[in-house]
C-alpha positions in Angstrom: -15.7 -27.0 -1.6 -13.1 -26.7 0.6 -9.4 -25.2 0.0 -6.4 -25.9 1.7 -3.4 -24.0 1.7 -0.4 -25.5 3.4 3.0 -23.9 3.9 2.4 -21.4 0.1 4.9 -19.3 -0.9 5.3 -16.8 -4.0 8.4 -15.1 -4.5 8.9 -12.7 -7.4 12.8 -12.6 -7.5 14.2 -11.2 -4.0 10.8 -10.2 -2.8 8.4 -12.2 -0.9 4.9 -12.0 -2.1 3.8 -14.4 0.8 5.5 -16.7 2.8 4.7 -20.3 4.8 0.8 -19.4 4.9 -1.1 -22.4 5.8 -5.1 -22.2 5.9 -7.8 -24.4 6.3 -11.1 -23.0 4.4 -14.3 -25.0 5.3 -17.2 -26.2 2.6 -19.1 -22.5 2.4 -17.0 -20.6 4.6 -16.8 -16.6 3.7 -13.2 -15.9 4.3 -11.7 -12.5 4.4 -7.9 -11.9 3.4 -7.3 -8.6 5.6 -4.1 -6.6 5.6 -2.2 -3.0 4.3 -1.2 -2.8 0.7 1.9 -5.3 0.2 0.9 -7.7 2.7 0.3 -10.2 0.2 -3.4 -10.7 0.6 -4.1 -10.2 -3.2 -0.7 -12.3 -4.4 -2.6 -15.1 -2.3 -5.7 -14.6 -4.6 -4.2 -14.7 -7.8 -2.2 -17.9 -7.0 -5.6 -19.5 -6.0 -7.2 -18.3 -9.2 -4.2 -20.0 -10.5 -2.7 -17.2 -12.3 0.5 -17.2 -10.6 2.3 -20.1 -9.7 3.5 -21.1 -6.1 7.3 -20.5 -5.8 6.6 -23.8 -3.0 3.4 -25.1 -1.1 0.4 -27.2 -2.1 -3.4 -25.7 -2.9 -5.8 -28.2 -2.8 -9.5 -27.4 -3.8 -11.1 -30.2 -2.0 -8.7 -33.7 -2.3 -7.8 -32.1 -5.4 -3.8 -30.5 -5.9 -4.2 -26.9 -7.8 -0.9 -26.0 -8.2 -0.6 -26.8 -12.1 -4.4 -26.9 -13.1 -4.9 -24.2 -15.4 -7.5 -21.2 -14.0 -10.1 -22.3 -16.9 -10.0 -25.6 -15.3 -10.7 -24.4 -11.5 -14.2 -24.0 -11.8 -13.9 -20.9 -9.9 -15.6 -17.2 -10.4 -13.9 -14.1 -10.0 -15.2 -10.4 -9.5 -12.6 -8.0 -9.5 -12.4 -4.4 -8.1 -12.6 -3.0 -12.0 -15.5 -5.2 -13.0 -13.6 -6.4 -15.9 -16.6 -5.7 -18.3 -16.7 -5.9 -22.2 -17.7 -2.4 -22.8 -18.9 -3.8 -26.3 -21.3 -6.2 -25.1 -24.4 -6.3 -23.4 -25.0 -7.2 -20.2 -26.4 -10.5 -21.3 -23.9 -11.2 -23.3 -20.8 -10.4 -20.1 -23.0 -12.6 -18.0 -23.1 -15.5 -20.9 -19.6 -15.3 -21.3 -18.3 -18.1 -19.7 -21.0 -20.5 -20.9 -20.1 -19.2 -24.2 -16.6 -20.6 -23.4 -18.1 -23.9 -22.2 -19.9 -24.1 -24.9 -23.1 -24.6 -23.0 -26.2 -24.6 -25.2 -27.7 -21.1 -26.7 -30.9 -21.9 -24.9 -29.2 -23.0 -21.7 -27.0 -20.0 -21.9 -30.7 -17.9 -21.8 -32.5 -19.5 -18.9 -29.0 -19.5 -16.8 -28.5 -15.9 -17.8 -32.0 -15.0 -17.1 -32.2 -16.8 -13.4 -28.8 -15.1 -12.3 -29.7 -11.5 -13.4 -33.2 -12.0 -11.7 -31.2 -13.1 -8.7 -29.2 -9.7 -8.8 -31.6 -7.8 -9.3 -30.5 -6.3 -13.3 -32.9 -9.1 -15.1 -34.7 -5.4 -16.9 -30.8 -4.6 -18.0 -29.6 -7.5 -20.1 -29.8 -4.9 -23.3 -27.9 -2.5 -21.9 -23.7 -2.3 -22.0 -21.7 -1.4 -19.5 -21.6 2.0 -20.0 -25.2 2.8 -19.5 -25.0 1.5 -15.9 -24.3 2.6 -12.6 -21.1 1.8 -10.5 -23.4 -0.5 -8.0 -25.2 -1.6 -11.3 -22.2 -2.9 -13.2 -20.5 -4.7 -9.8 -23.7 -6.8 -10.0 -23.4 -7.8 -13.6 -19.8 -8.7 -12.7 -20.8 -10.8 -9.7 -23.4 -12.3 -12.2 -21.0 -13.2 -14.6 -18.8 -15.1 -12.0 -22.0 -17.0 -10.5 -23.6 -18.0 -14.0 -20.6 -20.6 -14.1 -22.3 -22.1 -10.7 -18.6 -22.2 -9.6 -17.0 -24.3 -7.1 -15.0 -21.4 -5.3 -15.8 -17.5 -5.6 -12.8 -15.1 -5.3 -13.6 -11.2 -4.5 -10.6 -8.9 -5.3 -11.6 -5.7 -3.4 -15.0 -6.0 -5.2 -16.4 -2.8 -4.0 -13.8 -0.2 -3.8 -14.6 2.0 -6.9 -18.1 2.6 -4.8 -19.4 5.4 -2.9 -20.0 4.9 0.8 -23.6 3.9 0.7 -23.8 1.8 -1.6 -20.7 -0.3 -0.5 -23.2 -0.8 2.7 -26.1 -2.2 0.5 -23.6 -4.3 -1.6 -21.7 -5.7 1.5 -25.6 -6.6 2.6 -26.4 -8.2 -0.5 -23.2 -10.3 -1.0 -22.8 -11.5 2.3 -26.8 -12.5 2.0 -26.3 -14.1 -1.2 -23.3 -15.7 -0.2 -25.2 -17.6 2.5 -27.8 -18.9 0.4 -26.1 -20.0 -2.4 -23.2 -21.9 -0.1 -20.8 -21.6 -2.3 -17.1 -21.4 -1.0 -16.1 -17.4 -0.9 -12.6 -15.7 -0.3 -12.5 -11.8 -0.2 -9.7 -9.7 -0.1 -9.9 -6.6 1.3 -8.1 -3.6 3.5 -11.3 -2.1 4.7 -11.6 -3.7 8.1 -15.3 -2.7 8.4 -16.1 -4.9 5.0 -14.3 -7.9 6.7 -15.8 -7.4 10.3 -18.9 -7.2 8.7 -19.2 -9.8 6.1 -16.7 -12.5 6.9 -17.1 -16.3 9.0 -13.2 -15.9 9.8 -10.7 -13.5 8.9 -6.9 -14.1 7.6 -4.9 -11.2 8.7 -2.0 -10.4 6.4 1.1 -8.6 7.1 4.8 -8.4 4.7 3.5 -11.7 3.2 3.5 -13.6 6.8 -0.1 -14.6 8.5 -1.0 -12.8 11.5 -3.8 -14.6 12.5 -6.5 -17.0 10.9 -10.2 -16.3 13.6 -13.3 -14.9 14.0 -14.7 -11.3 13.7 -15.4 -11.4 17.2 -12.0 -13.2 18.6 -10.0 -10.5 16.5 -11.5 -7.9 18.2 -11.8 -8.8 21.7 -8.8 -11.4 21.8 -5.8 -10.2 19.6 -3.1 -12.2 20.2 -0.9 -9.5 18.5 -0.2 -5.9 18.2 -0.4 -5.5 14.7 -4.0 -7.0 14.8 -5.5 -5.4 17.5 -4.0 -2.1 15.7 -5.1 -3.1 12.4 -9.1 -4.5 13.4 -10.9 -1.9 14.9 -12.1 1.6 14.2 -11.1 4.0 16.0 -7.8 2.4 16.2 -6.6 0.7 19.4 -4.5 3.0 21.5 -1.3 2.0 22.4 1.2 3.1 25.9 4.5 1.6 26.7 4.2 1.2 30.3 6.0 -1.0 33.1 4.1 -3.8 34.8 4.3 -3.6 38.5 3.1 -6.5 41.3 2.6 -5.2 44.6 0.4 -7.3 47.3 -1.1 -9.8 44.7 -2.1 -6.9 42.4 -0.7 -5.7 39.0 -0.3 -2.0 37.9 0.5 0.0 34.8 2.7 3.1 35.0 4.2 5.5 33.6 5.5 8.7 34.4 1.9 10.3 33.9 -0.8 7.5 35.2 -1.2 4.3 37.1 -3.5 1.9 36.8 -4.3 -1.5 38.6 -4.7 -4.4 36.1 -8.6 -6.1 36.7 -7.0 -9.7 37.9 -10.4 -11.1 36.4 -9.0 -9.7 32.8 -5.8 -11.9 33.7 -2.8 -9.4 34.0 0.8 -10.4 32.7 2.2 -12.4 34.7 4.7 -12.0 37.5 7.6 -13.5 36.1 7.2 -10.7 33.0 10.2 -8.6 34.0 10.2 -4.7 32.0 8.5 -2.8 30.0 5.0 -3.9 28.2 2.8 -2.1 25.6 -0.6 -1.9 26.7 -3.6 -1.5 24.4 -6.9 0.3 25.0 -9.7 1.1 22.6 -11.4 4.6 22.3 -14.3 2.7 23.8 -12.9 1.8 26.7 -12.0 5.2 28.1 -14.7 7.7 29.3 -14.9 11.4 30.6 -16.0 11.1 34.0 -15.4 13.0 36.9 -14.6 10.7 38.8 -11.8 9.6 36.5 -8.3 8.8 37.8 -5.9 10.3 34.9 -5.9 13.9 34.2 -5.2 15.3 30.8 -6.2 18.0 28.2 -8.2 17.7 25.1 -6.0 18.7 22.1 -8.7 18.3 19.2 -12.4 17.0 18.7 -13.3 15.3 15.7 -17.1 15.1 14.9 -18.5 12.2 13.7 -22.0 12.5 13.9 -23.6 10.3 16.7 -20.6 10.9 18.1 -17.3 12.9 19.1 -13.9 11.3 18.5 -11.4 13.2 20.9 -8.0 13.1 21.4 -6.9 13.9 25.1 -3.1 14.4 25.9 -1.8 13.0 29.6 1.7 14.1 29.8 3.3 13.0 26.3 1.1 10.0 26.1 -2.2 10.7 23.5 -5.5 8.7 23.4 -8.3 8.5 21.3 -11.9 8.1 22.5 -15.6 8.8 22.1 -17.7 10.5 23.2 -21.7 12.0 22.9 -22.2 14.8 20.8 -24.7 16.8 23.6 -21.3 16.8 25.9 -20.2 19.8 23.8 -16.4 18.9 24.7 -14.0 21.7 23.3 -10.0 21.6 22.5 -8.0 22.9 25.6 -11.0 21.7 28.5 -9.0 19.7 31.1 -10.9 16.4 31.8 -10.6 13.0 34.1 -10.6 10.2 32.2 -11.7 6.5 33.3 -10.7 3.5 31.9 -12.0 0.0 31.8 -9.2 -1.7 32.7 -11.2 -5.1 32.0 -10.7 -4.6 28.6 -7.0 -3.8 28.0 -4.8 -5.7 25.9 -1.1 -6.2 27.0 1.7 -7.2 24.4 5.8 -8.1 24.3 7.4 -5.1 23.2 9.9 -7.1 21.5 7.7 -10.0 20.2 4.9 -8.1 19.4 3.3 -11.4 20.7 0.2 -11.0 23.1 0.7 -11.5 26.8 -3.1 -12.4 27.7 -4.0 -14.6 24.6 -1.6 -17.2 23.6 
């Protein structure tokens, strides 16, 4: 099924809930809805569930207009970051629920029941409620309940916050995987970036109720075409230096008071015309300890992470985040060269915020 949003709106008085956003799902497509808290990622969700209204704009699921079709009449299944569960019935009788509603046949209602919980995995748990499962447990009977329906669009509100760390790997796994087979027309909202990186075709990033940017995991990362975004998707976050763009014999160079490096004409540096100052953007990847490195500057803290170090390293007043391996044994106050791959920065309009590489 696909779903078209086209120029949606939802106010709530004086305050914008989200504003103009136009999108263009595909048949199948796993979207993400990525953004902070108050972005409007989840206001987006609710109108396509259909339980607010549009303040102005047009959803169409399919050929079909939305905008006034009650959300009993969607056909869509919803799993929601507090399961939602009847604590007084089974878990047959959650899963069930909405062919109760339909008023799809008692035997029906057990064969669907049955195939979806085998499908999760919790067909040995349809006598138990809610509160004799686990967290992981109970987010499968919920996503059970919303597939039983066999609806036409899935909606995940921040399905798998209330998990621990490990688990939220093996659901994301199993979602994502049962996603895929099943085809069925997924939006997830979410402000974990690693969930969306990880699990979504394309990703909508979100911020005060305006799209940022509607791509691919992988064009996201590598091709931001604003700051926001390449600050928002990544982890370790991308670090970020107001320098001043400089031409001199062909080539480009970024200064400041405390480094200067020459802009990889291959990456495609800003171009001439730019006159003053430009943010430039580097991840923690992108910058190595070597000795042969051409900035200078002092280690202020290490972070363990396990594989790896996260350091921070001052040059001048300028701080930068990167990684590197554990056996290095780097220790706050060592003064070390760092390198950077200038291949890989990102340069944006200070004012604009706008990207001056990917347009």
């Amino acid at each position: 099924m696909k779903v078209t949003i086209d120029n949606l709106s939802k106010k709530f008085g004086d305050v914008i809930g989200v504003e103009n956003l136009t999108l263009h799902i595909e048949d199948g497509e796993f979207v993400a809805f990525l953004g902070p808290s108050g972005c409007g990622k989840t206001t987006t969700l609710l109108t396509l569930a259909g339980i607010y209204k549009p303040t102005d704009g047009v959803i169409r699921f399919g050929e079909r207009v939305v905008n006034t079709v009650q959300p009993k009449d969607r056909n869509i299944g919803m799993v929601f970051q507090s399961y939602a569960l009847y604590p007084h019935m089974t878990v047959f009788q959650n899963i069930a629920y909405p062919l109760k509603l339909k008023k799809v046949s008692k035997a029906d209602q057990h064969d669907r029941v049955r195939q979806v919980a085998n499908v999760m995995g919790i067909g040995e748990l349809l006598d138990r409620r809610p509160g004799q499962l686990s967290g992981g447990q109970q987010q499968r009977v919920a996503l059970g309940r919303a597939l039983v329906k066999e609806p036409d669009v899935l909606l995940f509100d921040e399905p798998l916050s209330n998990l621990d760390a490990r688990l939220r790997l093996t659901m994301r796994g199993e979602i994502k995987h049962l996603q895929k087979d099943l085809g069925i027309t997924s939006i997830y909202v979410t402000h974990d970036q690693v969930e969306a990186m990880t699990m979504a075709d394309r990703i909508a990033v979100m911020s005060g109720g305006h799209l940022q940017a509607f791509d691919s995991p992988d064009e996201l990362y590598d091709r931001p075409k604003t700051q926001f975004v390449a600050g928002f998707v990544g982890n370790p976050p991308m670090n970020f230096v107001d320098v001043s763009v400089q031409a001199s014999n062909g080539r480009f160079f970024a200064e400041t008071e405390s480094l200067r490096l020459e802009v990889q004409a291959a990456r495609g540096a800003p171009p001439a015309s730019y006159d003053g100052p430009v943010v430039m953007g580097i991840r923690p990847e992108d910058i190595q300890i070597a000795s042969n490195g051409s900035v200078s500057g002092e280690i202020f803290v290490v972070e363990p992470l396990g594989r790896e170090d996260l350091i921070d390293v001052r040059v001048g007043r300028h701080s930068f985040l990167l990684l590197a391996d554990t056996e290095d044994r780097h220790q706050a106050g060592e003064r070390v060269s760092l390198a950077f791959d200038m291949e890989q920065a990102q340069f944006f309009d200070p004012k604009t915020e706008k990207s001056l590489l990917w347009q």
